[in-house]
Structures are given as structure tokens and as C-alpha cells.
NULO-656312 format. One line per 4 residues: number of its first residue (from 1); for each residue x, y, z of N, C-alpha, C. Coordinates in steps of 0.001 Angstrom, whole numbers, plus 500000, padded with zeros to 6 digits. Layout:
N
NUM	X/Y/Z/X/Y/Z/X/Y/Z  ... $
***
This chain:
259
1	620706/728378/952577/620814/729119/951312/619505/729846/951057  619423/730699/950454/618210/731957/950567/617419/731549/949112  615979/731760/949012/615411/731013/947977/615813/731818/946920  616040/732081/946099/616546/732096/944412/615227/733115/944077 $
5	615278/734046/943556/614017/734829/943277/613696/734953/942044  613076/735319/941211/612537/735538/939606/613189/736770/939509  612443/737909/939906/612771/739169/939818/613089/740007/940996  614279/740908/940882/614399/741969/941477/614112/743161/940945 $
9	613092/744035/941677/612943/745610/940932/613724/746605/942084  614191/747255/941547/614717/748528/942252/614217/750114/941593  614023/750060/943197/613627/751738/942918/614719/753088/943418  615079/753397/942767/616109/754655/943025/614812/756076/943843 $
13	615206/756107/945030/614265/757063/945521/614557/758248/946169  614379/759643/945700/615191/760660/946839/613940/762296/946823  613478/762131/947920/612075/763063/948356/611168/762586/947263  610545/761243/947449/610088/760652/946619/608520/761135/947974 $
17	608090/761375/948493/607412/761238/949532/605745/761659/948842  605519/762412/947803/604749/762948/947111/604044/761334/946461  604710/760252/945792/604174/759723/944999/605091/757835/944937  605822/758003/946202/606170/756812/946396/605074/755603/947038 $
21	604426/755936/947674/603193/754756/948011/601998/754313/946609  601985/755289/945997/601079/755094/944688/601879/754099/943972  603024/754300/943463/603951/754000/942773/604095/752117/943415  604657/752267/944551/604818/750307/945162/603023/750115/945189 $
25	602296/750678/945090/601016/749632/945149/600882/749656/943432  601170/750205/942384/601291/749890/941361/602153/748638/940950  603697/748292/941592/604429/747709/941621/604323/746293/941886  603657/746495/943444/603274/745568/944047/601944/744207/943405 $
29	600797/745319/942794/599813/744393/942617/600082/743878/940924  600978/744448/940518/601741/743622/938785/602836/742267/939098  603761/742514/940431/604937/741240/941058/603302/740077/941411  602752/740638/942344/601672/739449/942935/601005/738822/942039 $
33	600483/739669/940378/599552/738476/939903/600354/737851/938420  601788/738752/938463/601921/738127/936872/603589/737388/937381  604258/737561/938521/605575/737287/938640/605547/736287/939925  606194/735205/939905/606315/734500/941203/607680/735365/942010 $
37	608164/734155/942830/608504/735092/944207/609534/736192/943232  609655/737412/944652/610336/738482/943556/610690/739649/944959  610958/740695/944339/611227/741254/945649/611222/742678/945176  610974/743776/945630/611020/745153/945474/612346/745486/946665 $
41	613353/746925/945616/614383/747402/946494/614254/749096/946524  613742/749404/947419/613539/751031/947581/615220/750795/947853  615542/752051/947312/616914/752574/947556/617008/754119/947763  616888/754847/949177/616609/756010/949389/618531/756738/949092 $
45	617998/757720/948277/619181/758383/948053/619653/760126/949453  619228/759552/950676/619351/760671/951429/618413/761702/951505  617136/761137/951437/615796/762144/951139/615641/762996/952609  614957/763855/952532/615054/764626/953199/613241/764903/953914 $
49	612359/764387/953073/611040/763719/953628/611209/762703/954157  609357/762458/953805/608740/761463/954673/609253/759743/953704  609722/760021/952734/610097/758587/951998/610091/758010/952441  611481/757381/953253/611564/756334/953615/610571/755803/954644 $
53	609965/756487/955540/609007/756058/956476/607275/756066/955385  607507/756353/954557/606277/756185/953764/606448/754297/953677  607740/754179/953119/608230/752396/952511/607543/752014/953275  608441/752310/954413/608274/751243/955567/606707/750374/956108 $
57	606306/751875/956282/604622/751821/956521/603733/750954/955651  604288/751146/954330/603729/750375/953114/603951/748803/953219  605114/748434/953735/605282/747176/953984/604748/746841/955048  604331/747315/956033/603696/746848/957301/602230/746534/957059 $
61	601784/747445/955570/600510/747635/956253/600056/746407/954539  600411/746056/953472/600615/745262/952616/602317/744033/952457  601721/743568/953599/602063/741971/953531/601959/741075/952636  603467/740655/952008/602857/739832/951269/603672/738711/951106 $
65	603101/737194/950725/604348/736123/950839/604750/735789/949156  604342/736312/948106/605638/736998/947142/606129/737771/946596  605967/738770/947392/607314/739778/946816/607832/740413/948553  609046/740751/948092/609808/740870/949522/609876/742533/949019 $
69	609811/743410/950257/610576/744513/950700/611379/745195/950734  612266/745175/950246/613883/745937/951182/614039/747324/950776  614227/747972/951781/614679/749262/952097/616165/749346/952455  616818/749743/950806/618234/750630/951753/618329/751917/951826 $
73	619263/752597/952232/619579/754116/952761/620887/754205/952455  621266/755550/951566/622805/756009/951662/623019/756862/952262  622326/757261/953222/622328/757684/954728/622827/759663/953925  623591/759434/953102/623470/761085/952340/623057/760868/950703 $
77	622683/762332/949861/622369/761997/948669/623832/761656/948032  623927/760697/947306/625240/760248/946364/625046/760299/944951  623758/760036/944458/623497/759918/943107/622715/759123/942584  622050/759074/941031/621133/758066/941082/621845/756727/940484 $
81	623174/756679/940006/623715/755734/939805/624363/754859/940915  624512/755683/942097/625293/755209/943539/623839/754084/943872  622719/754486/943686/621353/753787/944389/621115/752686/943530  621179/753065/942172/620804/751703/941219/621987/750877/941559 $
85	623405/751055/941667/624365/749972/941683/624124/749253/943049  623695/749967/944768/623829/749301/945408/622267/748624/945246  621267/749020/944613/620298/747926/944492/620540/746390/944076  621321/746797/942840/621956/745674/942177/622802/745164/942794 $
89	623939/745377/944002/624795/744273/944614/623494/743542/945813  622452/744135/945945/621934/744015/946682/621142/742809/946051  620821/743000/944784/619398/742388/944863/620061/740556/944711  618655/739611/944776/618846/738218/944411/617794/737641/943313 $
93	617241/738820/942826/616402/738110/941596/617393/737884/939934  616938/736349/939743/617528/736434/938452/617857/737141/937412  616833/738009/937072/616609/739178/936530/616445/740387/937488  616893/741087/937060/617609/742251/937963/616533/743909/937119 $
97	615400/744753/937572/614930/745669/936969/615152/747077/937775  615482/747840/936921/615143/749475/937551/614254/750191/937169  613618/751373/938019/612491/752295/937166/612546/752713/937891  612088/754142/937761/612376/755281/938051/610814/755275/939017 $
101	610793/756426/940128/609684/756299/941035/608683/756666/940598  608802/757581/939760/607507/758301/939265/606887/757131/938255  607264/756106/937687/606789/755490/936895/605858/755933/935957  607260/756716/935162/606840/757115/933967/606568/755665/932468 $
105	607504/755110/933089/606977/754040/932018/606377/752878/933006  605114/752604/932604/603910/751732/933218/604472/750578/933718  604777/750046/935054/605368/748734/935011/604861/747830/934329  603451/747668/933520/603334/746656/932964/603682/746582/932001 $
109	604678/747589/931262/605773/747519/930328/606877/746807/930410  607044/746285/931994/608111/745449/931869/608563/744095/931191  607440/743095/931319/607402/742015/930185/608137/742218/929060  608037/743224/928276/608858/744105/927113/610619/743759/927090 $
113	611091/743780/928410/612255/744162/928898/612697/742537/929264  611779/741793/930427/612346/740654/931118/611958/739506/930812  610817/739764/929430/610996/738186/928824/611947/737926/927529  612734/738813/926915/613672/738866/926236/614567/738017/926625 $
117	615054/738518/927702/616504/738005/929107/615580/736680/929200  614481/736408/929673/614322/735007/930364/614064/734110/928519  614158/734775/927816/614489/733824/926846/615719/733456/926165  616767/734106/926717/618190/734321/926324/618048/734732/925245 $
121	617873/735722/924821/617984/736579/923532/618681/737554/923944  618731/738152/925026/620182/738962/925339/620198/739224/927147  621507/739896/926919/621703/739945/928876/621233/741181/929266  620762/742315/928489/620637/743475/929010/619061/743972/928087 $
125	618241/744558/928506/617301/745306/927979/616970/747026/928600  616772/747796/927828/616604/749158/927677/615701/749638/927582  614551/750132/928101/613467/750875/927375/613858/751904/926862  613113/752569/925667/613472/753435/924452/612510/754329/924323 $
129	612794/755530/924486/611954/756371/924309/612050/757138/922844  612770/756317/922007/613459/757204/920767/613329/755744/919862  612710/754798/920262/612824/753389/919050/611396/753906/918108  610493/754229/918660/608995/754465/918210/608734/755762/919316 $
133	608640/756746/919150/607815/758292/919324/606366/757925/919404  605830/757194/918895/604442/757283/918482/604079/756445/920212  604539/756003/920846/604661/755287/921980/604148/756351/923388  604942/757637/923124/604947/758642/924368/603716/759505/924269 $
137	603350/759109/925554/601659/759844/925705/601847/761381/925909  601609/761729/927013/602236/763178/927956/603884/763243/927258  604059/764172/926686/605195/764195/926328/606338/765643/927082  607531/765631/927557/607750/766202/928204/608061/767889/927752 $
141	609020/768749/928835/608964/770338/928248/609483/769848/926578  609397/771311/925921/610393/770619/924430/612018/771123/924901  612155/771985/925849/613820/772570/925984/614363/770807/926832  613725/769981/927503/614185/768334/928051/614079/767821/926652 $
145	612970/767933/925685/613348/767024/924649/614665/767116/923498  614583/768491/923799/615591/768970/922880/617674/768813/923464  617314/768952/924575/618864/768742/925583/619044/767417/925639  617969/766336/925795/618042/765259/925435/618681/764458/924241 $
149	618061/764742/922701/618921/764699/921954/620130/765115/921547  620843/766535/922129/621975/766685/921721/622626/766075/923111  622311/765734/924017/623261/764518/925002/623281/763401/923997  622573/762829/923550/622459/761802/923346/623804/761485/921746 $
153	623604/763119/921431/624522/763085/920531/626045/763021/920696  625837/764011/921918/627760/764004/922778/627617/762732/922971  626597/761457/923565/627167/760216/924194/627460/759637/922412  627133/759467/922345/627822/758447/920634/628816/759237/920066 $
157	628905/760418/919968/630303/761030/919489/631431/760759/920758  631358/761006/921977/632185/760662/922899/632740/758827/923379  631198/758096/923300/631687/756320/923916/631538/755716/922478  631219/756259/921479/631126/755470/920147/630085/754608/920493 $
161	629446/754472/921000/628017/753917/921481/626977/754188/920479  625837/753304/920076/624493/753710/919077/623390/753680/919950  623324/753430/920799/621895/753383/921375/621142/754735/921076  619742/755438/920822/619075/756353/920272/618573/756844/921686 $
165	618540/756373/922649/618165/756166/924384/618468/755790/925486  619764/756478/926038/620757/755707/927077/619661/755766/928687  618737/757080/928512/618569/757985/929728/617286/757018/930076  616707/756492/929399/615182/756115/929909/615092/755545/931104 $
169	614563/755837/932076/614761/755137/933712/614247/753398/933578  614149/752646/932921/613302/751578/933011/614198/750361/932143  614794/749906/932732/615979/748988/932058/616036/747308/933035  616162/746391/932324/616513/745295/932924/617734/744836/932358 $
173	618205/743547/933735/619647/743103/933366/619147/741605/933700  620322/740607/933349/620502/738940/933273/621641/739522/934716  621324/739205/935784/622089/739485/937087/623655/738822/937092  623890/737784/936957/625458/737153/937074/625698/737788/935569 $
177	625061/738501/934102/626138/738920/933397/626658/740063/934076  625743/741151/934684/626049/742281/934813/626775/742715/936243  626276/741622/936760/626743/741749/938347/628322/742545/938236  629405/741854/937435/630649/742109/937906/631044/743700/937517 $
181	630411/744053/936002/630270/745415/935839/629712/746406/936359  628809/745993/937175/628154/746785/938211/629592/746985/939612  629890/746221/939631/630912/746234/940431/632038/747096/940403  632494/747414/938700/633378/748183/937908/632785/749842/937892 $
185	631597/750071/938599/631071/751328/938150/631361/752294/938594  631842/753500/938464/632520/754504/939019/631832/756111/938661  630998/755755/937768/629954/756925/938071/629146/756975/938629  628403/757696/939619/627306/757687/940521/625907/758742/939941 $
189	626376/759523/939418/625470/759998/938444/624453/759986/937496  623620/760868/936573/622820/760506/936037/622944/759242/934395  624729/759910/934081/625013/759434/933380/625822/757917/933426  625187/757713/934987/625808/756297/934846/625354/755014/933854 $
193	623960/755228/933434/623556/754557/932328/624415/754004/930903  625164/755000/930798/625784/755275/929629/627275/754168/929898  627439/754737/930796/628903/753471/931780/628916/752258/931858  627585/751910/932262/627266/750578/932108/627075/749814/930839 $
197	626642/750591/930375/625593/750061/928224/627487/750072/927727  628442/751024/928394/629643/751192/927374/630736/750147/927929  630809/749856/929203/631371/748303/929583/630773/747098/929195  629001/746758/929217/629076/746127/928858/628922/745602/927749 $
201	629121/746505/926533/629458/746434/925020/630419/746289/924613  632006/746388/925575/632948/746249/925488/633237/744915/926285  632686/744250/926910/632659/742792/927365/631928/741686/926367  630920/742236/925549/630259/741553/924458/629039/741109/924595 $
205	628401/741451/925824/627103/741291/926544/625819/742115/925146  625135/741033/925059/623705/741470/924057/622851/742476/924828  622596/743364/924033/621815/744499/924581/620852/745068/923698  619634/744695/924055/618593/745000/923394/617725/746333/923454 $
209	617673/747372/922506/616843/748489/923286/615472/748844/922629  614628/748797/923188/613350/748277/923750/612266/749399/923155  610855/749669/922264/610117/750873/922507/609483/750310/923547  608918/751639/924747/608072/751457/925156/607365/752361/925867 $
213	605642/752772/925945/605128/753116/926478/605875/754210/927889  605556/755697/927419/605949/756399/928355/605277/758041/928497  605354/758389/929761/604599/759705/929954/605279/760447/930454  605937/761711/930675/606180/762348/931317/605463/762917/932746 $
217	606449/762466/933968/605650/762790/934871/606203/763997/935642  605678/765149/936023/606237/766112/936592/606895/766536/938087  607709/767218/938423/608468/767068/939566/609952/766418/939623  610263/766561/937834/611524/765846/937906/612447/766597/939254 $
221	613489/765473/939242/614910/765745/940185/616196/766723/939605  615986/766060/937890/616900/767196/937117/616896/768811/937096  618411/768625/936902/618351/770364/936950/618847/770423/935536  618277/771632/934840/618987/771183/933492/620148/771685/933496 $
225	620802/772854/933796/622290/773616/933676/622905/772481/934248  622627/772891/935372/623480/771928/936544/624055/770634/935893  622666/769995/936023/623450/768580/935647/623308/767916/934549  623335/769253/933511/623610/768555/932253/625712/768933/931934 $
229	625832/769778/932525/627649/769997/933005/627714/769035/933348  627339/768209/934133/627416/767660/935313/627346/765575/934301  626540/765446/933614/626369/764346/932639/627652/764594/931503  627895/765760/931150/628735/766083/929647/630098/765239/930585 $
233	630885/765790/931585/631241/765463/932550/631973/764280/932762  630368/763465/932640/630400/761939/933377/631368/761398/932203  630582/761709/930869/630880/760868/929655/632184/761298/929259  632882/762076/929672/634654/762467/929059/635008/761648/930627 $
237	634398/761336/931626/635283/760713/931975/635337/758896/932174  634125/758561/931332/633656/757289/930847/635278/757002/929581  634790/758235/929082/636211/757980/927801/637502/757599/928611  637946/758881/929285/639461/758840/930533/639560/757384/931208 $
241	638858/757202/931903/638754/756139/932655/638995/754926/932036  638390/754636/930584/638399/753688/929458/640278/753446/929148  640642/755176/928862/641926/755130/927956/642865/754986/928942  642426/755110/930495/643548/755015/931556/643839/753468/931417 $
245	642844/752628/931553/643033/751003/931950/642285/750868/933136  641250/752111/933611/641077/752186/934766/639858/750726/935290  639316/750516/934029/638607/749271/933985/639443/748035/934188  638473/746940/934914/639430/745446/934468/639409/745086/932674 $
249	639795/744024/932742/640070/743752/931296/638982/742557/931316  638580/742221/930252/637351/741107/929822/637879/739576/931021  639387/739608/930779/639307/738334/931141/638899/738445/933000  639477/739450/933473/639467/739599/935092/638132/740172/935049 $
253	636563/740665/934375/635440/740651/934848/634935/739015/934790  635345/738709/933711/634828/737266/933667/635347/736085/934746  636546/736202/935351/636619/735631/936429/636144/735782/938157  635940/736888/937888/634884/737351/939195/633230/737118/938839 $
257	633249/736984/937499/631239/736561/937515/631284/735130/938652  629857/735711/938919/629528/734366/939482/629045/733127/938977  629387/731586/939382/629161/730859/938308/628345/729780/939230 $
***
């Protein structure tokens, strides 16, 4: 049987090649002095650099006996929700984290997020870029801040959802709640965030959303036309999918959790 880990972090990564080694030695030296065993999950989304051979190198050349490695590949780009879900079937830490590569929000913001969950105060945590403003250093273009809020407005007029911050890359989960909904996920997209926070609010899972510490870092992946069609999209078909039955029902996620 494989040892039981504290934490899993996953990194959603695609031509990350610019700022992915900065990023795991940031990662790396916060798991080694504040987290026992734990594990980092690069998840290359079909990059087209040096990424993934950046990982690799990084693990060869910083050894370490607690935190583990893993590198997967979706061998083409699929999405950033396709990379966070297979991180998550992937990972084995109790607590289950994502963040975005650029690490815009400081990993040592995570505590924020995964001592909530390790106190059972809820199964899901969010960082918030909209709980406290006074929080965001570098703040991003104003036409992202501004497309931001009126998404944010289609997502609560469309999933009846309140969260003030679905999008923030930096979120933790309680792994056996979320595991089976992760399983249920059928957007691969940016707006898969929103899919997840709206199943598992409809399963009854506590979800806490979080201020915290954040900068805008430049070189986003977003396109704004593109894939803000492309998010409006996701969320009418978060609704469809809902009104089809296309989801299981509470009782058949709860019999596939793991116990």
C-alpha cells in the first residue's frame, strides 16, 4: 500500500517554459520546511516548449525525500480543467491543491486554504480575489478586471451560485469529498471552476472562499474574445447538463466516494 501523503499540489502547465523552474523551487522549498511528506503534480497541457523537460531536469537535479515529483502529459492541449481533473484522479495527498504556474498567489498563501480543510471546517477552499481588494498588489489590465466581473455576473445569474471569485487559480479540496465530482466533470475549460463549486454545492459539500494575497503576473494564456465565448459557453452548458440529469444524483456520487 503506498504511504498516505499530507498534500498534493498540482500544477496545470502549458509553454510554461519561461517561469516553470522558478515557480517548483518556490513550491518546493515551502512543501520541505512547513509540510511533511507531500508531492508536487506538473500536469503539461501539450506545451509546445521546453516545459516538460525543464520538470524533469528539476527533479533530477533537486532530490528530495519529502515531496515527490510527478509529471503527467496530455500528450495534446485539452484545457486547463482537463489538467487540474487528471491531477486530481492522480494525486494521493489528503488534501488535494491547485495553482496556477505563474504563482500569482504566493504559495505561502496556502495555509489560508489547507488548514481550514485539515480542521474540518469545510471540504473545499477558494482563494478570493474579490473577498478583500486591499489584498492585490500588481493589479491586472482594467479591460481583465472589468470582463472579470461581468463573468462573474453571467456565473450567478446563470448556476445561481454566490461566490464573488470562481476564477482565482489557487483553490484546495478534502480529496475523498471531491474525488467523485471530479470524476463527474465534463468541462475541460477555463470555466471548469465554476462546475465543480456548482456540483459540489449541489451535493452539500462546505465551501469556503478565502481573501488572499495576489499579483498579477504577465504572459497570461487567456485570450479575451476567444475564450471569454468560449467560458459564457461553458456556463449555459453547466446549466443544460444540470437540467438534462446529465449529472449523477447525490445518492450515486456518494456511493462511489471512497471510504
Amino acid at each position: 500500500m503506498s504511504t498516505p501523503l499530507a498534500l498534493s499540489i498540482i500544477i496545470p502547465a502549458y509553454n510554461e517554459a519561461t517561469r516553470i523552474e522558478r515557480s517548483l523551487a518556490q513550491v518546493f522549498a515551502y512543501l520541505s520546511a512547513r509540510v511533511g511528506p507531500s508531492e508536487v503534480i506538473v500536469v503539461d497541457d501539450g506545451s509546445t516548449d521546453e516545459t516538460v523537460e525543464i520538470v524533469r531536469q528539476f527533479g533530477r537535479t533537486h532530490p528530495s525525500s519529502f515531496v515527490r515529483l510527478v509529471v503527467l502529459r496530455n500528450g495534446q492541449n485539452r484545457g486547463k480543467g482537463y489538467s487540474v481533473k487528471q491531477g486530481v484522479l492522480h494525486a494521493r495527498g489528503e488534501v488535494v491543491a491547485f495553482t496556477d504556474a505563474d504563482l500569482s498567489a504566493p504559495i505561502t498563501e496556502l495555509p489560508k486554504l489547507t488548514e481550514p480543510i485539515a480542521r474540518g471546517e469545510c471540504d473545499i477552499a477558494i482563494g478570493s480575489r474579490a473577498v478583500d481588494r486591499r489584498l492585490i498588489g500588481k493589479r491586472q489590465p482594467i479591460w481583465r478586471d472589468y470582463a472579470g466581473r461581468l463573468f462573474n455576473f453571467l456565473m450567478r445569474m446563470i448556476t445561481g451560485l454566490r461566490f464573488k471569485d470562481t476564477q482565482c487559480g489557487f483553490k484546495a479540496y478534502r480529496r475523498e469529498s471531491v474525488l467523485p465530482i471530479f470524476q463527474e466533470q465534463r468541462i475541460h475549460g477555463f470555466a471548469f471552476d465554476v462546475e465543480i463549486l456548482f456540483l459540489a454545492t449541489k451535493r452539500g459539500l462546505r465551501i469556503a472562499e478565502v481573501p488572499v494575497i495576489w499579483n498579477h503576473a504577465p504572459g497570461s494564456r487567456v485570450h479575451m474574445v476567444r475564450d471569454s465565448v468560449r467560458m459564457f459557453v461553458e456556463l449555459l452548458k453547466i446549466r443544460w447538463y444540470d437540467w438534462r440529469h446529465r449529472y449523477s444524483d447525490v445518492g450515486a456520487l456518494a456511493a462511489r466516494a471512497p471510504h
